[in-house]
C-alpha positions as CSV (number, residue, x, y, z in Angstrom):
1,X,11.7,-3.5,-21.7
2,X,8.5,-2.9,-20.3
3,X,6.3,-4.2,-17.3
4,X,2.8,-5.4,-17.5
5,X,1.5,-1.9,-16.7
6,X,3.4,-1.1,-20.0
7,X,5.8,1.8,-18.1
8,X,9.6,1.5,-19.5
9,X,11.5,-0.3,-17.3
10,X,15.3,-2.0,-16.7
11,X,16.0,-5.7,-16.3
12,X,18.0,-6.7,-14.1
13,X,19.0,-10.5,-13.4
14,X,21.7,-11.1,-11.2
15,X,24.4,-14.2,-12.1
16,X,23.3,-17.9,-10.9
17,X,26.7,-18.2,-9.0
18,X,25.6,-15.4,-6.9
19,X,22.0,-16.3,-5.9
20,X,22.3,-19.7,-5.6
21,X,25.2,-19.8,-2.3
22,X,23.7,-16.4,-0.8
23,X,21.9,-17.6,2.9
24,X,19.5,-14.5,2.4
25,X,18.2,-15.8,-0.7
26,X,14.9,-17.2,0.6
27,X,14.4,-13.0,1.6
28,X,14.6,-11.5,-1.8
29,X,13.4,-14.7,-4.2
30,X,10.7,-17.6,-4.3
31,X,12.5,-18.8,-7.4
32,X,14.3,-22.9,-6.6
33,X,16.5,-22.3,-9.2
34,X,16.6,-19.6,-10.8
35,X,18.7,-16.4,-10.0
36,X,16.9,-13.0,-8.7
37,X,15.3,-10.5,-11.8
38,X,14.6,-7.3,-10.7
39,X,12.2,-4.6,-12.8
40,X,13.4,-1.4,-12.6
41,X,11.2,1.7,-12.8
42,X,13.5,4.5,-14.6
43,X,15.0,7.4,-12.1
44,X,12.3,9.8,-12.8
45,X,9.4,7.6,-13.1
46,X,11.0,6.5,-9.2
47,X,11.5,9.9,-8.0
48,X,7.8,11.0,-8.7
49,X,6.3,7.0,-7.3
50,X,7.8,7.9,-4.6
51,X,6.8,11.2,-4.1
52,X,3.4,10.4,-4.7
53,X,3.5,7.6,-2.0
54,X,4.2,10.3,0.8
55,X,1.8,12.7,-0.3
56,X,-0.5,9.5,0.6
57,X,0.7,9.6,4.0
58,X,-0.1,13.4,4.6
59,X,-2.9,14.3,6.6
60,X,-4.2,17.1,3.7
61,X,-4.6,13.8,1.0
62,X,-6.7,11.8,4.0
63,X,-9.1,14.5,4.8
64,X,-9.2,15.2,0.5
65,X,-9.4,11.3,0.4
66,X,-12.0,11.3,2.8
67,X,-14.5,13.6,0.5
68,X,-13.8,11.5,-2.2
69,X,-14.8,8.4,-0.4
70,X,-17.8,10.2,0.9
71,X,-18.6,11.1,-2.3
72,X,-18.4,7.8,-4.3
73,X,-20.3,6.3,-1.4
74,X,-23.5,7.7,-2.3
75,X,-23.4,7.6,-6.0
């Protein structure tokens, strides 16, 4: 299956006798009725998302951010 950015994913949709008693179920779904579905990226695709996400907490990609930005903002 694929998500709307068209990367291969796995579906995952958990039983309706599960969801439906579970107290925390108004912390992971906005669904009334239906159970939870959850997309999920494969492992490697995961590995390098997440990766990525804390080289975008570094201060080295900030300061390269920033000359980007700087950049772009006089073009």
């Amino acid at each position: 299956m694929r998500d709307h950015y068209s990367h291969e994913t796995i579906h995952v949709r958990f039983r309706y006798k599960d969801c439906d008693c579970c107290p925390s179920r108004s912390l992971c779904s906005r669904a009334k009725k239906e159970p939870r579905e959850l997309p999920l990226r494969l492992q490697a695709e995961h590995v390098t998302l997440q990766m990525a996400r804390r080289w975008q907490q570094t201060e080295a990609f900030k300061e390269e951010y920033a000359k980007d930005a700087g950049i772009e903002g006089t073009i």
